[in-house]
Backbone as CSV, one residue per row, in Angstrom:
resi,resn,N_x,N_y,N_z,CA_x,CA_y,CA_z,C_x,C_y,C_z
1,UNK,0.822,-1.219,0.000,0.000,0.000,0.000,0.850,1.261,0.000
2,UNK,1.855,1.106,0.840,2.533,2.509,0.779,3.206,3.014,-0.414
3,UNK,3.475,2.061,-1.212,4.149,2.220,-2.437,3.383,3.241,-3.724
4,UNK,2.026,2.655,-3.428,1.265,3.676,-4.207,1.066,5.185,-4.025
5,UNK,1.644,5.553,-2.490,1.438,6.417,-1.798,2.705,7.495,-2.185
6,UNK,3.531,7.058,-1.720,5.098,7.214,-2.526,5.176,7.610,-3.815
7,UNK,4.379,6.345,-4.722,4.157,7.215,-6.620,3.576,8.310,-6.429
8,UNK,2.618,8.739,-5.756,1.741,10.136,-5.600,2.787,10.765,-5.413
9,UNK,3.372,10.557,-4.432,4.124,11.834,-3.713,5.373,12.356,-4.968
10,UNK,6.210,11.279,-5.599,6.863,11.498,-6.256,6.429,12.013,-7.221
11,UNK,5.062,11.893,-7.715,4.517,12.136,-9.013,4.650,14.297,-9.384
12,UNK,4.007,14.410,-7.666,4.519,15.644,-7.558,5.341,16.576,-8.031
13,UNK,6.117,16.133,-7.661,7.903,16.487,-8.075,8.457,17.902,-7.446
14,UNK,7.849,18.226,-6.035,7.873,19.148,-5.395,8.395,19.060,-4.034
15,UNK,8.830,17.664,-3.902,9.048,17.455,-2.396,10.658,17.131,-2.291
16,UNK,11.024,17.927,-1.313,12.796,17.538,-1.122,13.064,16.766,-1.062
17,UNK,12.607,15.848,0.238,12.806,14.535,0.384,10.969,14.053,1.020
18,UNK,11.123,12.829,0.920,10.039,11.727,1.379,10.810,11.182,2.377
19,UNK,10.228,10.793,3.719,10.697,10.053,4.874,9.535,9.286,5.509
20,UNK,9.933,8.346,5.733,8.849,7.172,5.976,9.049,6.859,7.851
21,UNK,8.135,7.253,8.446,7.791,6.986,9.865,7.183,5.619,9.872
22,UNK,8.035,4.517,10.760,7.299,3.089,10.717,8.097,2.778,11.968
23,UNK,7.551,1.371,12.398,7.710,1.325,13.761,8.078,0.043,13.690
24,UNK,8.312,-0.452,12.386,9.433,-1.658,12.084,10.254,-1.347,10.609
25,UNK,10.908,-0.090,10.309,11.302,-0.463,9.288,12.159,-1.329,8.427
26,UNK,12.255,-2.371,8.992,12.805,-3.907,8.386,12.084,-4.559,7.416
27,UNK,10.240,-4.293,7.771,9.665,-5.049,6.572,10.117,-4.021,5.401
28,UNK,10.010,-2.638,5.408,9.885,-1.865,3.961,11.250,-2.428,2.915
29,UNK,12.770,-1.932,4.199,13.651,-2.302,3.793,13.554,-3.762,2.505
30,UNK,12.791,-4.712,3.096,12.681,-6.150,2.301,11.832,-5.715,0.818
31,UNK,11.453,-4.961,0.829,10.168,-4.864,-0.076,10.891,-3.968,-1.541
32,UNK,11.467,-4.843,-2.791,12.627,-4.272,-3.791,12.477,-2.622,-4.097
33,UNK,11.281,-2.634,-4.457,10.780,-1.071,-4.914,11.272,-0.119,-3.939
34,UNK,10.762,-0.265,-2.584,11.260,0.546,-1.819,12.687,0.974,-1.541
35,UNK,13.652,-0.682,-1.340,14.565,-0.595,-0.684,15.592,-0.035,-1.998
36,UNK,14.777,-0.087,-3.017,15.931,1.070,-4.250,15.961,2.430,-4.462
37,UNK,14.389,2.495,-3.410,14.689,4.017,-3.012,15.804,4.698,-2.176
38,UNK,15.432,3.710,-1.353,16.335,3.838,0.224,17.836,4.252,-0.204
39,UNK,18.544,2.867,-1.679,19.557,3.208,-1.601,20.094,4.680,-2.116
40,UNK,18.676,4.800,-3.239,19.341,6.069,-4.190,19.249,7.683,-3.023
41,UNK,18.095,7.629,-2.112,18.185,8.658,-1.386,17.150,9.317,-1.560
42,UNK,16.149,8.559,-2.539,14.805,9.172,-3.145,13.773,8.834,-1.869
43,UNK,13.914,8.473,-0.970,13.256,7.666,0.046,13.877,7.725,1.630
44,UNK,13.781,7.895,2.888,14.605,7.792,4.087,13.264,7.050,5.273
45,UNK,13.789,6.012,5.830,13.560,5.391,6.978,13.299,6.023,8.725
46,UNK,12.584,6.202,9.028,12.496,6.490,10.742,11.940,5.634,11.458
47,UNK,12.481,5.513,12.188,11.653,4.846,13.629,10.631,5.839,14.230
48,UNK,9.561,5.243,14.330,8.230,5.782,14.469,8.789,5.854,16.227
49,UNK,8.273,7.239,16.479,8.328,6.912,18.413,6.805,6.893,19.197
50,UNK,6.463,7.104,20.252,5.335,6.607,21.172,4.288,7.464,20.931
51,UNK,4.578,9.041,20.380,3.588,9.559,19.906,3.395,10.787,18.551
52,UNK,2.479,10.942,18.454,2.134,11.614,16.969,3.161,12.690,17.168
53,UNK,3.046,13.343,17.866,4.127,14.447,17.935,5.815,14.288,18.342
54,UNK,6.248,13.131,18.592,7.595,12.596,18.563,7.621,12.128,17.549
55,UNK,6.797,11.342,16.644,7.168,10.972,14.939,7.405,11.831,13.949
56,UNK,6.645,12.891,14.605,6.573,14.016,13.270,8.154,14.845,13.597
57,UNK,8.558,15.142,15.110,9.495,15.809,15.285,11.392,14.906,14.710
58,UNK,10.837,13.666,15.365,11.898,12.638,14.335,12.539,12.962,12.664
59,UNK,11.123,12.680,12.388,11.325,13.119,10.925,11.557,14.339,10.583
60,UNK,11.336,15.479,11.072,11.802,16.523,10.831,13.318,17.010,10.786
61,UNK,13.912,16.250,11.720,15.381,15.975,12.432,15.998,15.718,11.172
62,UNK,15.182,14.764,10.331,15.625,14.161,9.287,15.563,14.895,8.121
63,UNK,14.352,15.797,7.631,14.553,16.862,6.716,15.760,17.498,6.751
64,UNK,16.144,18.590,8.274,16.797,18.964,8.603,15.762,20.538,8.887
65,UNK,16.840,21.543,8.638,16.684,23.056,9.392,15.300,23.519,8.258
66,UNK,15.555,23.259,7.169,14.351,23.812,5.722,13.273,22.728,5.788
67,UNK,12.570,22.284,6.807,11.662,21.259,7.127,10.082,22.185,6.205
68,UNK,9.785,23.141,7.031,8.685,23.981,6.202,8.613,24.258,4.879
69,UNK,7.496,24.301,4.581,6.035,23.094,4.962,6.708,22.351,5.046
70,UNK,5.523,21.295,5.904,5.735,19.616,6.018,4.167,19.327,5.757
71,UNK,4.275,18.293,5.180,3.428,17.590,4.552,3.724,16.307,5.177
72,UNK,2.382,15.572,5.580,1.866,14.378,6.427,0.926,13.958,5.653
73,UNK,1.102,12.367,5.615,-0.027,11.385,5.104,0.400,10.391,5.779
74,UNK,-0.606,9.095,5.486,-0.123,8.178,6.167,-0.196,6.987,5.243
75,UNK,0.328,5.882,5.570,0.605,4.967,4.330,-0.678,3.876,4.449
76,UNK,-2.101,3.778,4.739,-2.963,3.390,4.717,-3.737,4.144,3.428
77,UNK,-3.145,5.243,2.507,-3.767,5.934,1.988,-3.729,6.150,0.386
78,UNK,-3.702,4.674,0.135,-2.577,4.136,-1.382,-3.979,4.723,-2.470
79,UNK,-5.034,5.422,-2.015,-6.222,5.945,-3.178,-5.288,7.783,-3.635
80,UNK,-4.318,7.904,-2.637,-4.365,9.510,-2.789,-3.544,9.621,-4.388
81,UNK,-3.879,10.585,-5.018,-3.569,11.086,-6.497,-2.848,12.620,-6.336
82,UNK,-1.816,12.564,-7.424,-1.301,13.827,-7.713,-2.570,15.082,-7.624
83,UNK,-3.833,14.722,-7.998,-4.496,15.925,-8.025,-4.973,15.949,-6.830
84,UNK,-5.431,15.607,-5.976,-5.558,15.836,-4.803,-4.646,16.240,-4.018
85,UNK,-3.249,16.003,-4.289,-2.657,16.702,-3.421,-2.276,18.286,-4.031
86,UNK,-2.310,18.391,-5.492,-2.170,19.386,-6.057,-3.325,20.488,-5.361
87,UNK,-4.321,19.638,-5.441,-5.626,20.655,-4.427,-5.624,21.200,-2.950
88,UNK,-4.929,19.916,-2.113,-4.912,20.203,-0.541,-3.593,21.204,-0.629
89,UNK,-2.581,20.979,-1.700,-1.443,22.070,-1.550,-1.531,23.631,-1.396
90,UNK,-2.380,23.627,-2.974,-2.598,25.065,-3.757,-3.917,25.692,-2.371
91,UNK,-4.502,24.825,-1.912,-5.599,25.710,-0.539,-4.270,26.176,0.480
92,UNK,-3.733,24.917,0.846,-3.157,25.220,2.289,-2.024,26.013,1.968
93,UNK,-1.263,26.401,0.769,-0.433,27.512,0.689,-0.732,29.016,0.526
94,UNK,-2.337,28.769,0.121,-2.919,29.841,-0.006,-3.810,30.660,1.208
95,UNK,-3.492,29.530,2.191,-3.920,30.043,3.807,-2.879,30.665,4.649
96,UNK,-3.722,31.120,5.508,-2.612,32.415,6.799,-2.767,30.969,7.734
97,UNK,-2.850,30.050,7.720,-2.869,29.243,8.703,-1.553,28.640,9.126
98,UNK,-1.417,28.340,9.952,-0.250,27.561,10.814,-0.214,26.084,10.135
99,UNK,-1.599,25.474,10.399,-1.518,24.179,10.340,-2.727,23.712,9.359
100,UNK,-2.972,22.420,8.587,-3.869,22.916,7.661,-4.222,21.503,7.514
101,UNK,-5.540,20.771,7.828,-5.920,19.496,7.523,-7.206,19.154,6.288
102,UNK,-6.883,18.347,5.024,-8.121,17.783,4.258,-9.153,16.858,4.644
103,UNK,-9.978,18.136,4.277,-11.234,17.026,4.453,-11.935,16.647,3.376
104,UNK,-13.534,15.755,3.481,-14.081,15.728,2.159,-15.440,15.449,2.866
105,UNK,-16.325,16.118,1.981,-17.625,16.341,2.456,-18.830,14.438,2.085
106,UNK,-18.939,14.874,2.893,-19.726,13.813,3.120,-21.124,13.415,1.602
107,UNK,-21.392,14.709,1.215,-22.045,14.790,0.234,-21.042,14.684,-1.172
108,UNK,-20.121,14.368,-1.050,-19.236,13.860,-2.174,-18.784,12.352,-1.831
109,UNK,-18.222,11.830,-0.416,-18.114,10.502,-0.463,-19.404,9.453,-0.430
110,UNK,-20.617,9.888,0.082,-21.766,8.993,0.345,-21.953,8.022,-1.590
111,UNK,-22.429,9.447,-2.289,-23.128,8.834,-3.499,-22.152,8.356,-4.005
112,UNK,-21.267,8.733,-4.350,-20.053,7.705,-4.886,-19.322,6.115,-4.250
113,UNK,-19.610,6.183,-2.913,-19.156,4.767,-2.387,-19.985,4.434,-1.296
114,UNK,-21.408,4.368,-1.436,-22.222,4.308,-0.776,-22.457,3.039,0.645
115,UNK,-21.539,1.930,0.384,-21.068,1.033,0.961,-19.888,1.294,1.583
116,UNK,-19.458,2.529,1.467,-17.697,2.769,2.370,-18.141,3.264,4.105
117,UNK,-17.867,2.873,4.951,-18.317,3.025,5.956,-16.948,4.128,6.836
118,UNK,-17.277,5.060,7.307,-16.667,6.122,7.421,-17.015,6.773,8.689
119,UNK,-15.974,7.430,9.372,-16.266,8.293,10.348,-16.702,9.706,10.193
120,UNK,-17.463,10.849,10.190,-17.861,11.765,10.214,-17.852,12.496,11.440
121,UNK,-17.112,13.943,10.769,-17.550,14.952,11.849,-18.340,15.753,11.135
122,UNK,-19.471,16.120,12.674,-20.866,16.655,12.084,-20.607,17.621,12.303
123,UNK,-20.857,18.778,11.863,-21.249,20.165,11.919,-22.246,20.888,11.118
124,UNK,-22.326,21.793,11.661,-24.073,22.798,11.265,-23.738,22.840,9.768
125,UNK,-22.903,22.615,9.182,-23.159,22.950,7.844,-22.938,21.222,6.666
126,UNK,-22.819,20.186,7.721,-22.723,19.043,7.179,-21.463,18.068,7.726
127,UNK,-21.976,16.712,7.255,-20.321,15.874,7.883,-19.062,15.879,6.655
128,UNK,-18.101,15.363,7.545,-17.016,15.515,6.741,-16.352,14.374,7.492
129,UNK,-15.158,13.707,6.347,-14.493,12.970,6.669,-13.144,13.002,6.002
130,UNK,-12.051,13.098,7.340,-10.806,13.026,7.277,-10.208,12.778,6.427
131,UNK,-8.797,13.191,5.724,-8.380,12.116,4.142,-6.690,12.108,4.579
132,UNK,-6.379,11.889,6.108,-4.973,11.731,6.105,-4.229,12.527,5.973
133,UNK,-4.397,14.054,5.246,-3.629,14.556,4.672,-3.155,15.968,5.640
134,UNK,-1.936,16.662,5.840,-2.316,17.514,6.429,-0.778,18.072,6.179
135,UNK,-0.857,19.348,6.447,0.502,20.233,6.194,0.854,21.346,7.294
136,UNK,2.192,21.298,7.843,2.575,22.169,9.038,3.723,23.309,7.972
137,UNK,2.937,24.373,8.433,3.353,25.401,7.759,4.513,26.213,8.528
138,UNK,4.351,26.403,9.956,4.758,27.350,10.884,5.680,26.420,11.915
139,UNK,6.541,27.266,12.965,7.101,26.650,13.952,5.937,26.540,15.124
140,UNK,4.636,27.526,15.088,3.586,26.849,15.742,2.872,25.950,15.863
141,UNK,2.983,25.169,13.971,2.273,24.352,14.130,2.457,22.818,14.894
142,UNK,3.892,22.822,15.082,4.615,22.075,16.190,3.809,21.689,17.109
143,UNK,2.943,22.634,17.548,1.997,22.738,19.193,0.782,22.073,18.683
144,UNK,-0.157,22.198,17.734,-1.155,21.365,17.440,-0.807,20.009,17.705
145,UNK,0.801,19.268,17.046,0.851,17.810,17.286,1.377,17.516,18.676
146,UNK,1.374,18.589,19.358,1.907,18.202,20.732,0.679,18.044,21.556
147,UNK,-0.368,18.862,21.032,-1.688,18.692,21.941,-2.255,17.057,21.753
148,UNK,-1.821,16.609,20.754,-2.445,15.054,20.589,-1.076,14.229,21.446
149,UNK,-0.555,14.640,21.550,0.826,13.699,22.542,0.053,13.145,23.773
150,UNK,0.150,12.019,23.684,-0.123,10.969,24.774,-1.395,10.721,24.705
151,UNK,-2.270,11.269,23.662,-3.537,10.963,23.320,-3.890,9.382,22.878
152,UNK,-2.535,8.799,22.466,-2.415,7.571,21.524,-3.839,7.909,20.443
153,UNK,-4.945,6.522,20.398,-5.986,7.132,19.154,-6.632,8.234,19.601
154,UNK,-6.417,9.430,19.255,-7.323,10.146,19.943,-8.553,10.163,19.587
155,UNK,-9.173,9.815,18.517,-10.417,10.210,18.783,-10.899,8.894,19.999
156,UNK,-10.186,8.181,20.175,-11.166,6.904,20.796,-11.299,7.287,22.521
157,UNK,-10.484,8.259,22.580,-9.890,8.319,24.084,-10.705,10.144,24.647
158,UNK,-12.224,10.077,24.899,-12.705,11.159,25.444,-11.937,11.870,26.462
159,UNK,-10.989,11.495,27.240,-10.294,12.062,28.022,-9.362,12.956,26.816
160,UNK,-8.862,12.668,26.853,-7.737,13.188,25.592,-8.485,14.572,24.489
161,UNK,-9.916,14.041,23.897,-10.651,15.109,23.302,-11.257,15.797,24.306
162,UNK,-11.431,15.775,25.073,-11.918,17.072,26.443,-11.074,18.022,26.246
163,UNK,-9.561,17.148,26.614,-8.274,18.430,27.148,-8.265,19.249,25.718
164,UNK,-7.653,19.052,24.717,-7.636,19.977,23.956,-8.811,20.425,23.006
165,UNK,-10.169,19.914,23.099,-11.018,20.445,22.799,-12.042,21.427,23.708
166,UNK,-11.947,21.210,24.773,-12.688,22.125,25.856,-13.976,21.159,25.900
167,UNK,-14.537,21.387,27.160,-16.339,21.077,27.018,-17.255,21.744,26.123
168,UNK,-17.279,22.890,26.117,-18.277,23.977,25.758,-18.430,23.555,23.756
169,UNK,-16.832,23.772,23.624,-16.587,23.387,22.356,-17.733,22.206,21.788
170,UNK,-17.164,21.263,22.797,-17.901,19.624,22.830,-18.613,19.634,22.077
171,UNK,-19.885,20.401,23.171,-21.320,20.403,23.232,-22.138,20.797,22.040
172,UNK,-21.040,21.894,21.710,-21.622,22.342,20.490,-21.010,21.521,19.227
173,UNK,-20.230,21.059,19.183,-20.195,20.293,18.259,-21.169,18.687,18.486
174,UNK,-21.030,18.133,19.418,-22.588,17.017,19.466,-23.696,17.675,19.485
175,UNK,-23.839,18.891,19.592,-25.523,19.256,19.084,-25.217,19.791,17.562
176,UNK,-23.949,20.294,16.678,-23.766,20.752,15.708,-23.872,22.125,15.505
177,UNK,-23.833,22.681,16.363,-24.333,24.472,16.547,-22.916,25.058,15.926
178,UNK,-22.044,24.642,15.359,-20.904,25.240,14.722,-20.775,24.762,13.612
179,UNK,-20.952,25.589,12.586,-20.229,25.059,11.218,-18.860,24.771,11.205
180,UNK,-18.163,24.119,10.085,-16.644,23.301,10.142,-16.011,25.145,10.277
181,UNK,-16.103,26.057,9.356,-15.374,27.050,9.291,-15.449,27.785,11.120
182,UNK,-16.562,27.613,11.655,-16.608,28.287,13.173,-16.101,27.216,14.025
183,UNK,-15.605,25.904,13.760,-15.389,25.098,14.752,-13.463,25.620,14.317
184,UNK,-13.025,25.435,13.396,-11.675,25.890,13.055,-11.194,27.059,13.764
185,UNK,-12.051,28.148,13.637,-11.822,29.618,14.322,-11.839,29.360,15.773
186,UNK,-12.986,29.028,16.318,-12.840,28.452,17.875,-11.531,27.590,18.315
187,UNK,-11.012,26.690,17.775,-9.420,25.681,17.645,-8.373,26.701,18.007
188,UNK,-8.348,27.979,16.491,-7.034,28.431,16.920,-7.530,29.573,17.730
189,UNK,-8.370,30.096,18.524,-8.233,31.111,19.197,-8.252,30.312,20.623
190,UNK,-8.470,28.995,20.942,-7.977,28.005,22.221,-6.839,27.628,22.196
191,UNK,-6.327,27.149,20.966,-4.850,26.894,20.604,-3.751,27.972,20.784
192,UNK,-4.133,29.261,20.149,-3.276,30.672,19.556,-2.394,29.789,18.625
193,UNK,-2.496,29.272,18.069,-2.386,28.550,16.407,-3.508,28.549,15.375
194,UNK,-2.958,28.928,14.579,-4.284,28.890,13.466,-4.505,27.859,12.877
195,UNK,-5.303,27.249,12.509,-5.431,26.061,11.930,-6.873,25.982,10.981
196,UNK,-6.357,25.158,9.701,-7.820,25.325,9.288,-7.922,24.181,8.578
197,UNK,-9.271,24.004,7.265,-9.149,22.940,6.617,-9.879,23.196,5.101
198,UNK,-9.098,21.987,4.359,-9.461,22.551,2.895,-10.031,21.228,2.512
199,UNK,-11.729,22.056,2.116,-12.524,20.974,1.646,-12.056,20.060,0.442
200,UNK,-11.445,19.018,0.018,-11.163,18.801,-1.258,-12.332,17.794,-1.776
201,UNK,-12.055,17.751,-3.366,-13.246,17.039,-4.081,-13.352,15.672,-4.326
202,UNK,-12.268,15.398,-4.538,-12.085,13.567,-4.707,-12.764,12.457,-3.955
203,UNK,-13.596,11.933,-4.450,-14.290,10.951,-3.470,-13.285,10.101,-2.359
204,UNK,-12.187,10.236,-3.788,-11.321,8.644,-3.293,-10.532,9.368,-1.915
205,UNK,-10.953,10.485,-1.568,-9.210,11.270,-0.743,-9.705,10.842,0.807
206,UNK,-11.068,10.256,0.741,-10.911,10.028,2.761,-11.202,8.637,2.604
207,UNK,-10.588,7.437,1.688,-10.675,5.963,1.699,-9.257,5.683,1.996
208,UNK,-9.220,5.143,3.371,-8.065,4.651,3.670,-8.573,3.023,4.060
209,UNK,-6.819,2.647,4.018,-7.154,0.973,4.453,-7.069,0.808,5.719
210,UNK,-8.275,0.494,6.400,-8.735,0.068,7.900,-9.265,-0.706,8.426
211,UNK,-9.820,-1.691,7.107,-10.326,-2.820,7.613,-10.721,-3.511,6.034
212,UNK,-10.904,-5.021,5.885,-11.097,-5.778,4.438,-12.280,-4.909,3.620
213,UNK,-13.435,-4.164,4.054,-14.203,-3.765,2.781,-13.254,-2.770,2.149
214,UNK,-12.174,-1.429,2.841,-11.689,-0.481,2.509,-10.950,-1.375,1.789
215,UNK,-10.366,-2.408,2.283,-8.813,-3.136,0.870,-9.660,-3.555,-0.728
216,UNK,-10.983,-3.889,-0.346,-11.868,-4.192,-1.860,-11.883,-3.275,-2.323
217,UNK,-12.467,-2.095,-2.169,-12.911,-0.869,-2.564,-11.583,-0.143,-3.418
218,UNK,-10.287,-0.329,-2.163,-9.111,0.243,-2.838,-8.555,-0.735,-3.555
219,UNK,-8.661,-1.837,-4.025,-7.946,-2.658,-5.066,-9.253,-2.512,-6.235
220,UNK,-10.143,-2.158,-6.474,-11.186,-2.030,-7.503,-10.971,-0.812,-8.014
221,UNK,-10.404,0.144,-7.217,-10.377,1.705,-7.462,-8.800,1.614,-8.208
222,UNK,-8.070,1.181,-7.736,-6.539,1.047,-8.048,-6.172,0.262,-9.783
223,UNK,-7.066,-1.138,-9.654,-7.255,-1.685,-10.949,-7.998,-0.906,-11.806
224,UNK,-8.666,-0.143,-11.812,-9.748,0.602,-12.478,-8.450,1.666,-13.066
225,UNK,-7.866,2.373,-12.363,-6.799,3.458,-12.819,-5.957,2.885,-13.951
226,UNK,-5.300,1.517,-13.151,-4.419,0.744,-13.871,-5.168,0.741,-15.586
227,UNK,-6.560,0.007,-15.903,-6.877,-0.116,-16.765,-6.985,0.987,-17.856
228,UNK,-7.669,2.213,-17.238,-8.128,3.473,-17.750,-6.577,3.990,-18.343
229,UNK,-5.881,3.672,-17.768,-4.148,4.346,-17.824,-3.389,3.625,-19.161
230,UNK,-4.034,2.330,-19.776,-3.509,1.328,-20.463,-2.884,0.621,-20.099
């Protein structure tokens, strides 16, 4: 899966380096495609550490001092395409934001994969679902991945979404009394980081692999390209 993830990224042709956060990198090493990245330098290895915000700071170590932007995906996410990221780019460079996460509206993934079963966040103006993707623009945005530190999954862990979401916040987001753009503004004025998010269009951009229907869906979607491509 990650390999497809990797062609995206390379397809680009905008990124200094690619560095791969894993928490065994021995299998990738084995895997030919990859490990000819590894040697040429088109590709670099990390040891994943205990939390979201020690992986990301790892790898940064590894960019080096010209880390900004950073760009995050994760390798469950072998549907993402050059144009989608061409889209989450051209928004989030075009924002005053610190930190900048894709989403995709719920009224674009339903009718198209009507069988994809998905998490949604609700808000007054509709749900949306996550697509992996996200870009740290600033030395503030550092502090957004530190607020998820020790969260492990956060969404699963209500303790964890209390602290850096507040109650009040909560409430209004389980009754929906905030649209996505007023729940963002509320974030960075609790944070003093700005943070925002760019709706993108692609059905395929919030199908990640998380369980066997997502691996059908993404090997039907993947062969389908293959074919259309010749």
């Amino acid at each position: 899966m990650i390999l497809w993830v990797i062609e995206a990224l390379e397809e680009m042709g905008t990124f200094d380096q690619i560095v791969i956060s894993i928490e065994r990198p021995d299998i990738l090493e084995g895997i030919p495609e990859i490990a000819s990245r590894l040697q040429s330098g088109a590709c670099q290895i990390v040891q994943s550490q205990e939390t979201l915000h020690d992986s990301v700071m790892m790898a940064m170590q590894i960019v080096g001092p010209t880390f900004l932007p950073f760009l995050i995906t994760t390798g469950d996410n072998p549907l993402l395409t050059k144009h989608t990221l061409e889209e989450f780019m051209q928004g989030a460079m075009n924002s005053s934001a610190d930190a900048v996460a894709a989403l995709l509206s719920r009224d674009v993934l339903q009718p198209a994969y009507p069988d994809t079963v998905r998490t949604y966040l609700e808000f007054a103006d509709g749900g949306y679902s996550g697509c992996n993707l996200f870009m740290l623009k600033t030395n503030a945005a550092l502090e957004v991945t530190e607020i998820f530190t020790g969260g492990g999954q956060f969404g699963k862990r209500f303790a964890s979404v209390l602290k850096a979401f507040g109650l009040g916040p909560l409430i209004h987001f389980i009754l929906r009394k905030k649209s996505l753009h007023e729940f963002m503004e509320y974030l960075s004025n609790k944070w003093g980081t700005r943070v925002e998010a760019v709706v993108v269009c692609s059905a395929e951009a919030a199908i990640d692999v998380d369980k066997p229907s997502d691996y059908v869906i993404a090997k039907t979607v993947l062969q389908n390209r293959i074919d259309t491509a010749g």
